[in-house]
C-alpha positions in Angstrom: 47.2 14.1 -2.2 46.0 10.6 -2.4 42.6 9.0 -3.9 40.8 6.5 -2.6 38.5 3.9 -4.8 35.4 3.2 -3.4 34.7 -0.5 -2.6 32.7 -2.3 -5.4 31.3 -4.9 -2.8 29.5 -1.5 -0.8 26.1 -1.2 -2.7 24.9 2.4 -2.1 21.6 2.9 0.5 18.7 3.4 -1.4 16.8 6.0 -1.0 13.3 5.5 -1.7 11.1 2.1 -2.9 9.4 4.0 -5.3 9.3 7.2 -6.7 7.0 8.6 -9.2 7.9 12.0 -11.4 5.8 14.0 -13.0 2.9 11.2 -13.6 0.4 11.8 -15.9 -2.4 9.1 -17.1 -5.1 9.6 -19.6 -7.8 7.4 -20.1 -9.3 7.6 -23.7 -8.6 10.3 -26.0 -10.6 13.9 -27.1 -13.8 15.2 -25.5 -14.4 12.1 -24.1 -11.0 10.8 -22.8 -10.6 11.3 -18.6 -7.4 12.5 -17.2 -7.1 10.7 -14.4 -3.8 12.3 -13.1 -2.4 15.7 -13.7 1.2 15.4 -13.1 2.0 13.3 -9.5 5.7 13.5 -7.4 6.0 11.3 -4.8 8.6 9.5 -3.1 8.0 6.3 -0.6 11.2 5.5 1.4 12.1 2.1 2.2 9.9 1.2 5.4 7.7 4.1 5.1 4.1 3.9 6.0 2.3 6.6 3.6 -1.5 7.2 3.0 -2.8 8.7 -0.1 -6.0 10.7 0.8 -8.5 12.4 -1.3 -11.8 12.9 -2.5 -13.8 9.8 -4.6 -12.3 9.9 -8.2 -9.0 11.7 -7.5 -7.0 9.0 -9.1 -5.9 7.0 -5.2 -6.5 3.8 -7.1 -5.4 4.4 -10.4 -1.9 5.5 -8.8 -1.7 2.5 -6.8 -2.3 0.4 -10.8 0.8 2.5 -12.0 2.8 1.6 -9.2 1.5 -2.2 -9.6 2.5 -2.7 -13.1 -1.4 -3.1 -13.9 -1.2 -0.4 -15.9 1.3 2.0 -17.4 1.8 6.2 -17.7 0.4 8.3 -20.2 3.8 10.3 -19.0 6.2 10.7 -16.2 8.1 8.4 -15.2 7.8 5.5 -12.2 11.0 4.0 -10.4 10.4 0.8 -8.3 13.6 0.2 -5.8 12.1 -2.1 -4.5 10.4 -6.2 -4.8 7.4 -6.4 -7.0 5.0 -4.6 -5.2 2.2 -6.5 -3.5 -1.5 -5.5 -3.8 -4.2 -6.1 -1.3 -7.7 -4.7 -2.5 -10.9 -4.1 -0.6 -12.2 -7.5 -1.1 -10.1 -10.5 0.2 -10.5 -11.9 -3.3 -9.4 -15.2 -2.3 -9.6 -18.2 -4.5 -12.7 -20.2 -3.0 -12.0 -23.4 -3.8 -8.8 -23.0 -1.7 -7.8 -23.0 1.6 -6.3 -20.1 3.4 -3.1 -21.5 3.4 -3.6 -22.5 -0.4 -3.6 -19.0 -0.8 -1.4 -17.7 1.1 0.9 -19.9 -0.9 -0.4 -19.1 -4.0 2.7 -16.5 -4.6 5.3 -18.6 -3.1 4.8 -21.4 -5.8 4.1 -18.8 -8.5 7.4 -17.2 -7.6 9.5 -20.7 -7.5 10.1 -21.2 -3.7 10.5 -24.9 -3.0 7.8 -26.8 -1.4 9.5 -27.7 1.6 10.7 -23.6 1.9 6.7 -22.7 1.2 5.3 -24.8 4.3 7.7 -23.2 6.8 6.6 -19.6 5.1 2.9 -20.1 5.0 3.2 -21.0 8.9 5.3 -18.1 9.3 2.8 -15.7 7.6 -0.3 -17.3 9.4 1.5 -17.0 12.6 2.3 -13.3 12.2 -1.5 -12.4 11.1 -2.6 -14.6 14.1 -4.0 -17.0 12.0 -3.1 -19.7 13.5 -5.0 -22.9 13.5 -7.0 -21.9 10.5 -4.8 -23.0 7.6 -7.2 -25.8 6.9 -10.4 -23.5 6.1 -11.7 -22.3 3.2 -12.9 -18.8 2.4 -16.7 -19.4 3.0 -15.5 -20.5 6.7 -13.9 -17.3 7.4 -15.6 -14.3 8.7 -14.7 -11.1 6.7 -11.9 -10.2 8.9 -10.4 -13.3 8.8 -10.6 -13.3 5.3 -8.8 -10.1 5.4 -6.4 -11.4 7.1 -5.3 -14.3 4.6 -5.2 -11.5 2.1 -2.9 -9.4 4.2 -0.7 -12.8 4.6 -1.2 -13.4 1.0 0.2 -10.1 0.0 3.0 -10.2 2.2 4.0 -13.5 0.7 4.2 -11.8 -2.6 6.5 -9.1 -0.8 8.8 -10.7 0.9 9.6 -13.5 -0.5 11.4 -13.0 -3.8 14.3 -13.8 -5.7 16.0 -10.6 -4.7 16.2 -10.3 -0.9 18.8 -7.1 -1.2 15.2 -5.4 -2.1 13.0 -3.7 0.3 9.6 -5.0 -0.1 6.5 -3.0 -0.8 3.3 -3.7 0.2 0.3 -1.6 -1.5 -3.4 -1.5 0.0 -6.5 0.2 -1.9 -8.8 0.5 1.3 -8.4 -3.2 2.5 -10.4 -2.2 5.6 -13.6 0.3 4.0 -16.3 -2.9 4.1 -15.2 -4.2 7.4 -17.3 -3.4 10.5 -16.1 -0.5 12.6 -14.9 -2.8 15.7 -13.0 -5.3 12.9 -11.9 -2.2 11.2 -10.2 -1.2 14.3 -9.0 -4.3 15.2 -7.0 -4.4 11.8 -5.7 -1.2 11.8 -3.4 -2.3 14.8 -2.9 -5.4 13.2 -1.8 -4.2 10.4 1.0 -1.7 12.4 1.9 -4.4 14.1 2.6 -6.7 11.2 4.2 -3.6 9.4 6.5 -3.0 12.3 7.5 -5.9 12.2 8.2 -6.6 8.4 10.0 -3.4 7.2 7.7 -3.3 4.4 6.7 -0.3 2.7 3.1 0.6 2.5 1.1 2.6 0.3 -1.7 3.0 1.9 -5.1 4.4 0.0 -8.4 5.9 1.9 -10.9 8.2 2.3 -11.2 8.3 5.7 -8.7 11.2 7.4 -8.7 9.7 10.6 -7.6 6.1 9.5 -4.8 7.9 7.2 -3.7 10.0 10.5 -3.9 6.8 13.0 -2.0 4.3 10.4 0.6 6.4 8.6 3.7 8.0 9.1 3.0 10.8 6.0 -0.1 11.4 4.9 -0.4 12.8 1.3 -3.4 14.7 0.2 -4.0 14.9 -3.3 -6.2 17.3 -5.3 -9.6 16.5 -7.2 -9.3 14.9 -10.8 -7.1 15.7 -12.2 -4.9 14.0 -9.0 -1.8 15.7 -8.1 -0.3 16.2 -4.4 -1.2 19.4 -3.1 -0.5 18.6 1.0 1.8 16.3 3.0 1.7 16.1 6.8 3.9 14.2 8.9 2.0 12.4 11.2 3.8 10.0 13.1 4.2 10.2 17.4 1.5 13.1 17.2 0.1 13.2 20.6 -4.0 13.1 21.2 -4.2 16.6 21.0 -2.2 17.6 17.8 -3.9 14.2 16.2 -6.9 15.9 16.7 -5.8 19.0 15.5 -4.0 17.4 12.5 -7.1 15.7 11.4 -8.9 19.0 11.6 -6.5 20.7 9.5 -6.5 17.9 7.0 -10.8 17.5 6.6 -10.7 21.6 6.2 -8.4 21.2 4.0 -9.4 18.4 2.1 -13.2 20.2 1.8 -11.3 23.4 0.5 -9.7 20.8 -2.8 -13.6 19.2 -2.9 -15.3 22.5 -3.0 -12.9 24.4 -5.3 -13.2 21.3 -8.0 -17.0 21.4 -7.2 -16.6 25.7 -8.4 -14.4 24.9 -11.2 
């Protein structure tokens, strides 16, 4: 019998950006303390596109915080495979006194990359939100998808571009698209699978609305009124019209089953 060693140099695939175990959080303590989350598990694989769904006050956000590094456990644990996860919130939150490109390139200075290396990427990242043209412009100049769109560009400069390229980048967005206009809404929603496609990223994706989670994700993950927890997954990815339609049924009948049982409780 012979045994092999295993190569050093051969770095083991990793299976997931992030994984959370048995998350708890708890904000304040006795009869007035809030717990937020009851005790989440959920793994994101490298690439994935998932959307957390619920009901307002289920904890979407304050999962998305944990994951961030804004804030930490109460208990469980939280394991980040992946580059320091990127944030994109409902508002743009732009600097004003910037231009888009100032901000896009706010990240890239903050995280070292030369100047000369920062001008190629903040073309780069305008190009790919179809941007172009508009570098020069500052917030107040921008209509609200626009301004979306340097936030999307903004984020993904915080993603992508670290010191650690051997990491898959992670991308997380707390309803980026819920104040938008239904026609900009839409338009961003491809947008965003195209840019997604074409990054690698992984997304976290957070919303309320089941047919957004259904058209934009690959897994949709449906957790329960406060205290949050997962109670459903569904893959949804290459569902034809019809079983979209029925998937998004099954998902709103079951989502008014978690809101109506916590409404009982």
């Amino acid at each position: 019998m012979t045994a092999t060693l295993e190569d050093p140099t051969v770095q083991p695939a990793i299976e997931h950006a992030v994984r959370l175990s048995g998350v708890h959080k708890s904000f304040g303590q006795g009869q007035r303390g809030v717990v937020a989350l009851g005790g989440v598990d959920l793994d994101v694989a490298p690439g994935e596109f998932v959307c957390l769904l619920g009901a307002s006050g289920c904890g979407k956000t304050t999962l998305l915080n944990l994951v961030a590094g804004l804030d930490k456990p109460s208990s469980g644990e939280i394991e980040l495979n992946s580059s320091r996860p990127a944030v994109m919130f409902q508002e743009a939150a732009l600097m004003p006194w910037l231009t888009a490109a100032a901000n896009v390139e706010l990240p890239l200075r903050l995280a070292g990359v030369p100047r000369s290396a920062r001008k190629n990427h903040i073309g780069e990242l305008l190009e790919l939100v179809r941007l172009e043209g508009v570098g020069s412009k500052r917030p107040h100049e921008l209509s609200g998808g626009m301004r979306q769109r340097v936030a999307l560009a903004r984020a993904l400069a915080s993603a992508l571009h670290t010191s650690d390229d051997s990491l898959p980048p992670l991308l997380l967005m707390d309803e980026p698209f819920s104040a938008l206009d239904a026609i900009t809404r839409d338009v961003l929603q491809g947008e965003l699978l195209r840019v997604w496609r074409s990054t690698g990223a992984a997304v976290v994706f957070v919303t309320h609305d089941v047919r957004e989670a259904v058209r934009l994700g690959q897994r949709v993950v449906l957790l329960s009124s406060r205290p949050g927890r997962v109670v459903q997954e569904w893959q949804v990815e290459d569902l034809d019209n019809a079983d979209e339609l029925s998937t998004i049924d099954e998902i709103n009948q079951r989502l008014r089953e978690v809101i109506s049982s916590h409404a009982a409780a």
